[in-house]
C-alpha positions as CSV (number, residue, x, y, z in Angstrom):
1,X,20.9,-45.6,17.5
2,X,18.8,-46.7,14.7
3,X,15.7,-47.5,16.6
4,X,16.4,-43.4,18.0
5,X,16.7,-42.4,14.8
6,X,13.6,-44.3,13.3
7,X,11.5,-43.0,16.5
8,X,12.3,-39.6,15.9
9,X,11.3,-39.4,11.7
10,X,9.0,-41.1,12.4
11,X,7.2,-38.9,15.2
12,X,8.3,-35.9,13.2
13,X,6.8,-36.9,10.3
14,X,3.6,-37.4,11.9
15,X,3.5,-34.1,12.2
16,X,3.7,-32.7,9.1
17,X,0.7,-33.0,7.2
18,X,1.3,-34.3,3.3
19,X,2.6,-31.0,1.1
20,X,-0.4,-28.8,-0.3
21,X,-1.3,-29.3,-4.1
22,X,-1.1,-25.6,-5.9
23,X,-4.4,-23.8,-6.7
24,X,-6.4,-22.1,-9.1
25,X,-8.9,-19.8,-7.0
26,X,-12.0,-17.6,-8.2
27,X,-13.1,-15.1,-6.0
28,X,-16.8,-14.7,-5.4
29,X,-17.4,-11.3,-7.1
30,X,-15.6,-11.9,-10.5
31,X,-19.5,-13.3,-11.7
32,X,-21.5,-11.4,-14.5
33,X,-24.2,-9.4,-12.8
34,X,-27.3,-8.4,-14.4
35,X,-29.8,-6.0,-12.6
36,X,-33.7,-6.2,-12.9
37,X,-33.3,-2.3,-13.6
38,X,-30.1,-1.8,-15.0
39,X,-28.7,1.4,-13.4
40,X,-28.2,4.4,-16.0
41,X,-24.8,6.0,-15.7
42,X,-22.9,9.0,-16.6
43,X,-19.3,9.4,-17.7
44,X,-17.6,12.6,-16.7
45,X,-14.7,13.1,-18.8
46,X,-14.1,10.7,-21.5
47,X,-10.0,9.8,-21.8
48,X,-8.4,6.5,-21.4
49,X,-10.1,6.1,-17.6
50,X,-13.2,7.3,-18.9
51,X,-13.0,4.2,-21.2
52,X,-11.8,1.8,-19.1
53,X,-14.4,2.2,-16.6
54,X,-17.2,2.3,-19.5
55,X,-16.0,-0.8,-20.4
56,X,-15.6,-2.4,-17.2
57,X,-19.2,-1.5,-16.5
58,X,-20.7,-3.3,-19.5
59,X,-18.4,-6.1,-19.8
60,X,-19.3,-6.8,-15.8
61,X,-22.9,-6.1,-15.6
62,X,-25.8,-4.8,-18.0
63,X,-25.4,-1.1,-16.5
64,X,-27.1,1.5,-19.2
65,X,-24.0,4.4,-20.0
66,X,-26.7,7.0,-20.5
67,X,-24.5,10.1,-21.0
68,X,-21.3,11.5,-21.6
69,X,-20.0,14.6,-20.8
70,X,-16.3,15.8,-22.8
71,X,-15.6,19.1,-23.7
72,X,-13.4,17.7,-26.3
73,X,-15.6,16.8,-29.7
74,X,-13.8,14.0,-31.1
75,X,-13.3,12.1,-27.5
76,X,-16.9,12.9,-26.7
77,X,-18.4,11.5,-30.3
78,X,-16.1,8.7,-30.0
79,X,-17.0,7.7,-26.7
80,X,-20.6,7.7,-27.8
81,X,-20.5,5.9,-30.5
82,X,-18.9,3.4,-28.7
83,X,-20.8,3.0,-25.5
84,X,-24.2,5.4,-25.8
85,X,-26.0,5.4,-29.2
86,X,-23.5,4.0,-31.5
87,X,-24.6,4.2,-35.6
88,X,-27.9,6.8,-34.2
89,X,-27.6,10.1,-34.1
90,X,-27.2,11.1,-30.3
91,X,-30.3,12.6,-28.4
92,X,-29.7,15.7,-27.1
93,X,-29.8,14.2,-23.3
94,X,-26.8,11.8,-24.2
95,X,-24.0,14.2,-24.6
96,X,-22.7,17.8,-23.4
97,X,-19.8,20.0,-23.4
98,X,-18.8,19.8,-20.3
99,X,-20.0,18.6,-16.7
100,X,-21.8,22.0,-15.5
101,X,-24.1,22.1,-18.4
102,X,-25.5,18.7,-17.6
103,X,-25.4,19.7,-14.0
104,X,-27.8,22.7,-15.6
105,X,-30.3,20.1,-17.9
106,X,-30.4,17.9,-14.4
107,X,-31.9,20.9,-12.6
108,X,-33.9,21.6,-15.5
109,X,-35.0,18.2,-15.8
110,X,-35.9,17.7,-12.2
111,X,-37.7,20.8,-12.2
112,X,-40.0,19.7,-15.3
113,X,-40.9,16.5,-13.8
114,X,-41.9,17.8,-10.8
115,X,-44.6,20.3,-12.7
116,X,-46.1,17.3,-14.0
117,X,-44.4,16.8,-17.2
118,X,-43.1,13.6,-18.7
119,X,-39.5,14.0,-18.7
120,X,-36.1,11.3,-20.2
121,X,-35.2,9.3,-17.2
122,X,-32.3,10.8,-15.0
123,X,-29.3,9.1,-14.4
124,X,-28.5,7.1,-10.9
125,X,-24.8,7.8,-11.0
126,X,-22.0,9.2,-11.9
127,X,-18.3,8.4,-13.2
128,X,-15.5,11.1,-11.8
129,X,-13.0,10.8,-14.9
130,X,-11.9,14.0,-15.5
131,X,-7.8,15.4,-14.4
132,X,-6.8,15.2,-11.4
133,X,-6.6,18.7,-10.5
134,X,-10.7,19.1,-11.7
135,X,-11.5,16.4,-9.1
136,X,-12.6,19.2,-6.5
137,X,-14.8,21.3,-8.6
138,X,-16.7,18.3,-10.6
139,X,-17.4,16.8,-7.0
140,X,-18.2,19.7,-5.3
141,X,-20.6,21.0,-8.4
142,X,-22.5,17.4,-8.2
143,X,-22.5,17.0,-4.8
144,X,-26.5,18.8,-4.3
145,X,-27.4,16.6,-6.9
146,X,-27.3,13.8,-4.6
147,X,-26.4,10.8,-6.9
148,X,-24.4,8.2,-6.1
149,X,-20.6,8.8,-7.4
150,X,-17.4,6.9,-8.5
151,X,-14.6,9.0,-8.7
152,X,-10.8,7.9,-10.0
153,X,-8.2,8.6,-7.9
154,X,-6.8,10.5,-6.1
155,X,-9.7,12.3,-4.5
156,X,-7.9,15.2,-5.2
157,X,-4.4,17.0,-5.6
158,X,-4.2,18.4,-2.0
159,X,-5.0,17.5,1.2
160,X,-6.7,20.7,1.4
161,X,-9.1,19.8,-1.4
162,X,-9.7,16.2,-0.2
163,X,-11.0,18.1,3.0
164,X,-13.8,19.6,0.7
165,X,-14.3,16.3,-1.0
166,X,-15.1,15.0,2.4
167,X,-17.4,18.3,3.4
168,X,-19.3,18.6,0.0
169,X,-20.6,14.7,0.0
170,X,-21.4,15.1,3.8
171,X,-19.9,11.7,5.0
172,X,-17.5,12.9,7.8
173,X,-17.5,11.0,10.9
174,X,-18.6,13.3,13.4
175,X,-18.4,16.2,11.8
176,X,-21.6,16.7,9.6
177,X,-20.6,18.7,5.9
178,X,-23.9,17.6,4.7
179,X,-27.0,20.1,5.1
180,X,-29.7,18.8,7.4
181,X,-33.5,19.0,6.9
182,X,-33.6,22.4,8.3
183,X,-30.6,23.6,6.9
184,X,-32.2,23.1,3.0
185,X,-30.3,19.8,2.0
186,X,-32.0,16.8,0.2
187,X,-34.5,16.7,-2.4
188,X,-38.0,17.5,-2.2
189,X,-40.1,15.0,-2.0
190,X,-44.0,15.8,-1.7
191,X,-43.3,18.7,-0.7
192,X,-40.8,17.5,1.9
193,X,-37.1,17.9,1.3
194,X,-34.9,15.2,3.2
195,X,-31.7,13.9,2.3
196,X,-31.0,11.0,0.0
197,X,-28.5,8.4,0.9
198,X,-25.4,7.9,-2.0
199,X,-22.7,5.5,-2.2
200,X,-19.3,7.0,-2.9
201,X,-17.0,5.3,-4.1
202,X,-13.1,6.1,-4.9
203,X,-11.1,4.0,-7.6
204,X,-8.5,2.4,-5.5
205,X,-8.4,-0.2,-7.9
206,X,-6.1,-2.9,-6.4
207,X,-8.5,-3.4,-3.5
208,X,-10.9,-5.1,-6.3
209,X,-8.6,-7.7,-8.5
210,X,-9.0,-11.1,-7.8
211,X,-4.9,-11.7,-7.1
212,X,-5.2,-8.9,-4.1
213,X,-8.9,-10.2,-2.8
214,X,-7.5,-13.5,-2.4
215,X,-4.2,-12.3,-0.9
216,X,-5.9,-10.4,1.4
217,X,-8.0,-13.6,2.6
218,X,-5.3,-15.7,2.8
219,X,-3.7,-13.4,5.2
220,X,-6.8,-11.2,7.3
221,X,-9.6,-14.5,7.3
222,X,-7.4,-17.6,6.3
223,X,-4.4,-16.2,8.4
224,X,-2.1,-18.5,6.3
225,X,0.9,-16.7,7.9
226,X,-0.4,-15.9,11.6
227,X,0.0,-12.1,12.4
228,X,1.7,-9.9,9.8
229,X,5.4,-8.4,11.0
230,X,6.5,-6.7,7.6
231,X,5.1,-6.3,4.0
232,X,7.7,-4.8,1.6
233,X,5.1,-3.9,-1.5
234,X,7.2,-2.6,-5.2
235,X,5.0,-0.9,-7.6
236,X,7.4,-1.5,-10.6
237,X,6.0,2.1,-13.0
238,X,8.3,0.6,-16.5
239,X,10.9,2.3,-18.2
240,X,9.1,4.2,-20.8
241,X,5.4,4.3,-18.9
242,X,7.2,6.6,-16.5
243,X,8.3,9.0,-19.3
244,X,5.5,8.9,-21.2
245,X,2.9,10.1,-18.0
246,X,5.3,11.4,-15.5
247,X,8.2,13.5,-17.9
248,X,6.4,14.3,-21.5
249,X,2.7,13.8,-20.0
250,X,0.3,15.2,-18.0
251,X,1.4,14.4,-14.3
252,X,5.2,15.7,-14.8
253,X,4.9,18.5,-12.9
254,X,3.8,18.6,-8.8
255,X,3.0,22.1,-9.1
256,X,0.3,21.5,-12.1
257,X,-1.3,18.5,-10.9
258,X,0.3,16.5,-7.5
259,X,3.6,14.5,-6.4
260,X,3.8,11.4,-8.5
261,X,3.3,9.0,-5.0
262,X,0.1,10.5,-5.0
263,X,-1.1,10.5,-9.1
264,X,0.6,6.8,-9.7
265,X,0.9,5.3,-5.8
266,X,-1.5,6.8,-3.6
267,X,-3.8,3.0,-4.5
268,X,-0.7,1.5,-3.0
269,X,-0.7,3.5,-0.2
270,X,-4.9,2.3,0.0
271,X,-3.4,-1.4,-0.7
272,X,-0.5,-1.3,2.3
273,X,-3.3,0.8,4.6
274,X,-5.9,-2.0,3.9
275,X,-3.3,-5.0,4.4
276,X,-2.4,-3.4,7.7
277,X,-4.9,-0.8,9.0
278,X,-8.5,-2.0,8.0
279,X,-9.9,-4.6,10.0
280,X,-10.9,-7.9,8.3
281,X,-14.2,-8.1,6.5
282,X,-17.3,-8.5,8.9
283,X,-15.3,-6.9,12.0
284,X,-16.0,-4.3,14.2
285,X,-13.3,-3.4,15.5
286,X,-11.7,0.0,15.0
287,X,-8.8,0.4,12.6
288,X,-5.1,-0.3,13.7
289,X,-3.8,3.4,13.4
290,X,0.0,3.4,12.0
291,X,2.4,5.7,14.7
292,X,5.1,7.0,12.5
293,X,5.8,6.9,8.9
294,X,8.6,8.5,6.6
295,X,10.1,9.0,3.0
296,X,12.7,10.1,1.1
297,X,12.6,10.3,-3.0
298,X,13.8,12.6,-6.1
299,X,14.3,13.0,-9.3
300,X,17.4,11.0,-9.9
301,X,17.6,10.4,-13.8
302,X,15.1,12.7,-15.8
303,X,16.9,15.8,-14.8
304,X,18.9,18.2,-17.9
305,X,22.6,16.9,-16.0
306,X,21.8,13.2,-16.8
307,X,21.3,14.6,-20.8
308,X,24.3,12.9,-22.9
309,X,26.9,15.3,-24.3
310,X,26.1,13.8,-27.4
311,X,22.8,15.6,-27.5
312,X,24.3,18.7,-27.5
313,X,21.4,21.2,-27.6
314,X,18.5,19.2,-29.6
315,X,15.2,19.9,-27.4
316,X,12.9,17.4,-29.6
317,X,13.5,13.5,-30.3
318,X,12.9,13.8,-34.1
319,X,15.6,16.5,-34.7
320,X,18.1,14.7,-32.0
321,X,21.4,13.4,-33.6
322,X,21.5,10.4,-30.9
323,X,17.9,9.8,-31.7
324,X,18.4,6.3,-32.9
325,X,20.5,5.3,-30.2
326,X,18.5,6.7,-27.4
327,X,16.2,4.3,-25.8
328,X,14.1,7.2,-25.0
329,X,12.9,7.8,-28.4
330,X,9.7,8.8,-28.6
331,X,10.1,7.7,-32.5
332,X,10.5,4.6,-30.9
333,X,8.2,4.3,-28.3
334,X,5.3,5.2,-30.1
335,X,5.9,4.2,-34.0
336,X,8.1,1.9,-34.1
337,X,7.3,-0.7,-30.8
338,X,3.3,0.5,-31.1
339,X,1.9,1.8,-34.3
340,X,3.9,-0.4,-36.9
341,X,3.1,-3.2,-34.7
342,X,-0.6,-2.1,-35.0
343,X,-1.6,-0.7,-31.8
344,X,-3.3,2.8,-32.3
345,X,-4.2,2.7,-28.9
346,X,-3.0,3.1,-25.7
347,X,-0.1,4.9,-25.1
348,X,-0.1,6.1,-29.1
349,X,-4.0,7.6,-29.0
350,X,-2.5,9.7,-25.7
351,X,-0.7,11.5,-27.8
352,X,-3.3,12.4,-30.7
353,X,-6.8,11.0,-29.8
354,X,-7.5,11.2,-33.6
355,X,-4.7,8.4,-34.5
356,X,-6.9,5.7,-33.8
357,X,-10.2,6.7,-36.3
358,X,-7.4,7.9,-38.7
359,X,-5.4,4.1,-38.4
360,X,-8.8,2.5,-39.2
361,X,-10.1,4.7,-41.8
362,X,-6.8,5.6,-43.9
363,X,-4.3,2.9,-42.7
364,X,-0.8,2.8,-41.0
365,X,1.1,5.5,-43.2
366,X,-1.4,8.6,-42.4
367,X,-1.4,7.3,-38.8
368,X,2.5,7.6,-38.7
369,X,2.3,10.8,-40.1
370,X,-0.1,12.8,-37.8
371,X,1.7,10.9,-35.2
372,X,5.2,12.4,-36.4
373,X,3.3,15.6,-36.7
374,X,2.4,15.6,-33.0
375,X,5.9,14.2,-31.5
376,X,7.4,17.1,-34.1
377,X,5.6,19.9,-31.4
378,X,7.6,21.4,-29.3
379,X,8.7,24.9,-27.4
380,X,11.4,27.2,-26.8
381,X,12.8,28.8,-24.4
382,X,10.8,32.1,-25.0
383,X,7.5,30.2,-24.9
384,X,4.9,31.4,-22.2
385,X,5.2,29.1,-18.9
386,X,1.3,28.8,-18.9
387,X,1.3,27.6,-22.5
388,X,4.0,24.8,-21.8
389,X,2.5,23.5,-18.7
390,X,-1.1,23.6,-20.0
391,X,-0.9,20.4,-22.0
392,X,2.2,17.0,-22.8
393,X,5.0,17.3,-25.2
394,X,5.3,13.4,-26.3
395,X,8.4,14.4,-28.1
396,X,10.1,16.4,-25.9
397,X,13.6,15.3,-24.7
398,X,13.4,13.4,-21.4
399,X,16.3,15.1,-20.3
400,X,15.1,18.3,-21.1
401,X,11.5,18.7,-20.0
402,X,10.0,20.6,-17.4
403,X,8.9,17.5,-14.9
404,X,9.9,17.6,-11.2
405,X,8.4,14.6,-9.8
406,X,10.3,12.0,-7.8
407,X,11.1,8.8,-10.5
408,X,12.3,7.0,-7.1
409,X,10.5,7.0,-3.4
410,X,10.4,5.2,-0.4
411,X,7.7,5.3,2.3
412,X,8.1,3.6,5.5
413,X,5.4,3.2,8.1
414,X,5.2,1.6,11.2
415,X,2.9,0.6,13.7
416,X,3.1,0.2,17.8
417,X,1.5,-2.3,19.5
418,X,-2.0,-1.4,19.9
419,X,-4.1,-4.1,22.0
420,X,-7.8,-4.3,22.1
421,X,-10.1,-5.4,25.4
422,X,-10.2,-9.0,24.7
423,X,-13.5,-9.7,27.2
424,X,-11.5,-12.5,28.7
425,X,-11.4,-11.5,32.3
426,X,-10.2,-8.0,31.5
427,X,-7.4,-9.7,29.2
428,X,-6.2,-7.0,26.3
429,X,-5.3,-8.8,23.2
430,X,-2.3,-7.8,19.9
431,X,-4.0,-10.5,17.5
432,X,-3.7,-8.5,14.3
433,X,-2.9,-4.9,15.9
434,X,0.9,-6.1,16.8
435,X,3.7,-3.7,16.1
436,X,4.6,-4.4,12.2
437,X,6.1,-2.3,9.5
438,X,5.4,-1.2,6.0
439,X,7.9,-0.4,3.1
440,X,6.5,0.8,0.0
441,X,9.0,2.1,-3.2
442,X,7.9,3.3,-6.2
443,X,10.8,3.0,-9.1
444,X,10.7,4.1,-12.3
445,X,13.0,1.9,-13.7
446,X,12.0,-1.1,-14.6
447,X,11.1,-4.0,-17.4
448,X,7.4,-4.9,-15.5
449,X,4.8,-1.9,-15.8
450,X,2.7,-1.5,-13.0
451,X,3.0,-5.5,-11.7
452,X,3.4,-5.0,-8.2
453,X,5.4,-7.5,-6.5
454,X,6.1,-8.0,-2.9
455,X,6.8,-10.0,0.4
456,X,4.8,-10.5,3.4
457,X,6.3,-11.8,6.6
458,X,4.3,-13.2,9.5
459,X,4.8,-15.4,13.3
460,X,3.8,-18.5,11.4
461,X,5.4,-17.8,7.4
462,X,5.4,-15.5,4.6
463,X,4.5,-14.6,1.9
464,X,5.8,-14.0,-1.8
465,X,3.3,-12.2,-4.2
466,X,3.6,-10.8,-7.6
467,X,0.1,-10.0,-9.9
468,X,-0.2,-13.5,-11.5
469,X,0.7,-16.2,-8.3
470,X,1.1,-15.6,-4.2
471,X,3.0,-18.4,-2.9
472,X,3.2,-19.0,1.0
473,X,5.5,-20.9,3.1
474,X,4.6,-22.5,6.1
475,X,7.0,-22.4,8.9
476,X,6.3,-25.4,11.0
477,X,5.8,-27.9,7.4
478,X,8.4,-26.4,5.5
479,X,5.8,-26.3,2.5
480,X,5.3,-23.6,0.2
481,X,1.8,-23.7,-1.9
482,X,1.3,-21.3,-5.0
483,X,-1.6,-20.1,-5.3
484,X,-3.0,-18.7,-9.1
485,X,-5.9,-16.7,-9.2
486,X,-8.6,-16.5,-11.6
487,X,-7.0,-13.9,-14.1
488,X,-9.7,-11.3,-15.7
489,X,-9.5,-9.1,-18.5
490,X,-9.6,-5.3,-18.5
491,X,-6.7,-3.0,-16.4
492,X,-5.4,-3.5,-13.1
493,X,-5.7,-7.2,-13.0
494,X,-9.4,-7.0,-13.1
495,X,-9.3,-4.3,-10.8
496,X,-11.7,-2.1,-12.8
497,X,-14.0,-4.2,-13.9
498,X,-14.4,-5.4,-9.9
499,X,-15.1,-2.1,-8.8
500,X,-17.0,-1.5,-11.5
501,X,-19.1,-4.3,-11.0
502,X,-19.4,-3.6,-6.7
503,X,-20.1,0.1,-7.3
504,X,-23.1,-0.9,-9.1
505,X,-24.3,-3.4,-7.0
506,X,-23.8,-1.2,-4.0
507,X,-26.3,1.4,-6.4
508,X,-28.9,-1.1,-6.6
509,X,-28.8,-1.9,-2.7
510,X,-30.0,1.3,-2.0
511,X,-32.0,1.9,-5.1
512,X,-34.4,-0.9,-5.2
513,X,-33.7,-3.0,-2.1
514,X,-34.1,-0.9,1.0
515,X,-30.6,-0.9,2.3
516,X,-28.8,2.3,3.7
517,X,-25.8,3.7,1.7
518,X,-24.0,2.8,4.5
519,X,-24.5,-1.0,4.7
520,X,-24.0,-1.1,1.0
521,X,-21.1,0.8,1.0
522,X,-19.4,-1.4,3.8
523,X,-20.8,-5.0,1.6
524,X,-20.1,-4.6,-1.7
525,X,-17.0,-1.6,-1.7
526,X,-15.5,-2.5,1.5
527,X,-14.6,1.3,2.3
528,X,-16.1,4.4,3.2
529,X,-15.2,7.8,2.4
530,X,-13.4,8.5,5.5
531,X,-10.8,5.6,4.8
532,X,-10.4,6.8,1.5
533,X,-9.8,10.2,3.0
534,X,-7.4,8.2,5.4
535,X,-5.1,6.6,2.1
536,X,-4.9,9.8,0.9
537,X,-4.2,11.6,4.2
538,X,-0.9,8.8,4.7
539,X,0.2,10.5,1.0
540,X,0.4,13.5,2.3
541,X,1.7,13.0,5.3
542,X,4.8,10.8,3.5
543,X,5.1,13.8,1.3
544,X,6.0,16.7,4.3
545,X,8.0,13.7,6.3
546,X,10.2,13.6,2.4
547,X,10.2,17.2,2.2
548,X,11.3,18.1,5.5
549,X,13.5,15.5,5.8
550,X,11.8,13.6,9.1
551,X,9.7,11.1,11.0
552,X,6.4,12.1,10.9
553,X,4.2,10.9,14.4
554,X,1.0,9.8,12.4
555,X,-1.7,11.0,15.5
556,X,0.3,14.3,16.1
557,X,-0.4,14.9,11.8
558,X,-3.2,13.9,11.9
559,X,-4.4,16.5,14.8
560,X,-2.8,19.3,13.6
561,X,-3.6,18.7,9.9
562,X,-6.6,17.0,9.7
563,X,-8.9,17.7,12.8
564,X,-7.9,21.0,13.4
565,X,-8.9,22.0,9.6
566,X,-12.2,20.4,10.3
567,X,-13.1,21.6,13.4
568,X,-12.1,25.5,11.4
569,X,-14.7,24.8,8.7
């Protein structure tokens, strides 16, 4: 019995190689790059992702940020003293109200040089930072331009308007938006007009952090867990982030700017659809379709019912009598944990873009009082509709603003088998296009703030994933390995400063070394417009399947709102 049992560790042990050693891992593209010509760029709209993105550009390469345009004064001086000419006085080229009157000195500009005159170089792209609900316009308005563009997400605020994203920049598969030679499109070119190629790119930023570049090697190239079966993917929003953008701020309301899937999740929509729909890098196969998907969501807890009795009728936090035990406070939110602590910035500049210059320049008790001066603001009852939705109300009750966007949503989606010709004797083949299924939920409440978390489960182990390790566990050692990746600075895990970074290159592909926008776009973004087009569409589609209460069959959508539409235009 003990020469069995000695026979059978031993031979079972033989198998099972010695257990992995954790890792540290740097992805390729988290280098410095620096350009021979740096690219000149423009910043359209200069909040908080106007900022973030500026700085992601020149923290990750030596990219020029040429221009600004910001109808708002202080933001737009601000900005340029910090990125464009900082102590100088700005040239008139490097600053303007407002993106159509640069759109204006570009013609202008374009028109001068070619009669001969010398003329301030142009810029070679652009940064989309501007609301949500502006997206269509801005892009639409650049589009004859013909620069290369980066726009933050979402695309835009209906499907409708993502369909004239997708006509105005002329990149839809089969069915040409762009004007042709004949048609007057391009720029003229001695006396020759033919169109330029331009990289577009969309700021699905999770595609570009190291953590998700590596996860999605380990599972697509590596295939650490064989084929994929399930991903469950939590986009934790935090407690008070949720109120401060989604009740009191400026994506509170679906009917002013877009369901909250699609202003805060429609990048983890981009993240599941990549996992699971995109082929691997380098392939050229088509894209696993999903068959069905469907959601369900509301607004559970920001709602006037959930408002303690104790409230009674107080509309504003600073006049509440439970304002000290609420942990809603916007007193507390944004004096007491931020701007005692010293942080003038993010979320407490949000809420007067002034409280910064005035923190630096006059110290912590002016700060706290034009603060309290802007959480004091408030409306009545009486107080025209227009006027209350046109801008946030950081001090408004939580319980007692105008918001109607879900706090808590699901979003399932599956996928059928889908087999691919394998060229083996006529052999089809599932590897990677196997049935599998997606859930996604987006939750309000919560301690993490935007550290997604999640589970992947595959035929050979799984996987367990937050946004600082991934561990896997094999299935036939019985070993799990952690892997830590390289951990960047700047938002979204290093997300914006590695798209930041791959825009740009992709700009300089085209620019100075010969290769289509196309190439470029596939090497260095990973995804072209019409996938972004296809994250986006999945939004909407999960929106109607919530709303009406139903399974949504993804090709039959797809058909009757997307093709059809095009085929109308």
């Amino acid at each position: 019995m003990r020469n069995l049992f000695n026979t059978l560790t031993t031979s079972f042990s033989s198998t099972i190689p010695p257990a992995p050693p954790n890792t540290n891992e740097t992805p390729q593209q988290t280098m410095q790059v620096d350009f021979p010509i740096p690219p000149h760029i423009l910043i359209i709209g200069a909040g908080s992702r106007g900022h973030a993105y500026a700085s992601a550009l020149t923290h990750s390469t030596n990219a020029v940020i040429a221009a600004v345009a910001e109808p708002l004064p202080f933001k737009r001086v601000e900005f340029g003293k910090k990125f464009i000419w900082g102590k100088n006085s700005p040239r008139p080229e490097q600053q303007f109200e407002d993106w159509r009157m640069w759109v204006k000195y570009e013609i202008a500009r374009r028109e001068r040089e070619r009669a001969g005159e010398s003329v301030e170089r142009g810029v070679d792209a652009l940064v989309v930072c501007v609301l949500d609900e502006m997206h269509v316009e801005v892009l639409e308005g650049v589009g004859p331009l013909e620069l290369h563009v980066l726009s933050e997400k979402p695309l835009a605020t209906t499907l409708e308007g993502c369909l004239r994203i997708w006509e105005a920049l002329g990149k839809r598969k089969g069915v040409d938006g762009g004007k042709n030679e004949e048609e007057g499109g391009g720029e003229v070119v001695n006396g020759k007009r033919g169109a330029k190629e331009t990289v577009f790119g969309i700021c699905h930023v999770l595609r570009y952090s190291p953590h998700n570049m590596l996860l999605r090697e380990l599972v697509l190239e590596r295939e650490v867990i064989g084929d994929v079966l399930s991903i469950e993917h939590v986009e934790p929003v935090g407690w008070w982030h949720f109120s401060h953008s989604y009740v009191r701020g400026n994506w509170r309301k679906e009917s002013v700017t877009a369901p909250s899937l699609l202003t805060k999740s429609c990048h983890d929509i981009d993240f599941i659809m990549w996992m699971l729909c995109s082929p691997p890098p380098n392939s050229k196969e088509p894209p696993h379709l999903p068959s069905f998907l469907t959601s369900t969501g509301s607004r559970k807890f920001f709602k006037k019912s959930r408002k303690p009795e104790a409230a009674g009728e107080a509309t504003n936090c600073l006049s509440c009598p439970i304002e000290e035990d609420c942990n809603y406070s916007a007193n507390k939110i944004y004096l007491a944990r931020n701007l005692l602590f010293g942080n003038a910035g993010w979320p407490v500049k949000i809420v007067n873009p002034e409280i910064e210059d005035c923190y630096n320049t006059f110290g912590v008790e002016a700060a706290s009082e034009k603060l309290l001066g802007s959480l004091r603001e408030d409306y009545a009852k009486d107080t025209p509709v227009s006027e209350v939705e046109s801008r946030p109300w950081f001090g408004r009750c939580v319980w007692e603003s105008d918001n109607d966007v879900c706090d808590d949503q699901c979003v399932t989606i599956t996928w059928d088998d889908d087999p691919l010709p394998s060229g083996d004797g006529g052999k089809s083949s599932l590897k990677g296009r196997g049935a599998k299924t997606a859930q996604f939920h987006m939750v309000a409440f919560t301690e993490k703030i935007c550290e997604r978390r999640g589970r992947i489960y595959g035929t050979k182990g799984e996987i367990e994933y937050d946004s600082s390790k991934i561990k896997v566990h094999d299935f036939r050692t019985g070993y799990t390995k952690t892997h830590h990746p390289h951990q960047t600075g700047g938002g979204h895990g290093g997300g914006d400063e590695g798209l930041a970074r791959q825009f740009v290159m992709a700009v300089d592909a085209v620019n100075h070394q010969g290769m289509s926008a196309a190439d470029a776009q596939r090497k260095y973004l990973g995804c072209d417009l019409e996938e972004a087009f296809r994250s986006h569409a999945m939004v909407f589609a999960a929106e109607d399947a919530r709303k009406q209460r139903k399974v949504i069959d993804w090709k039959q959508w797809w058909s009757d709102q997307v093709e059809r539409h095009l085929h109308q235009r």
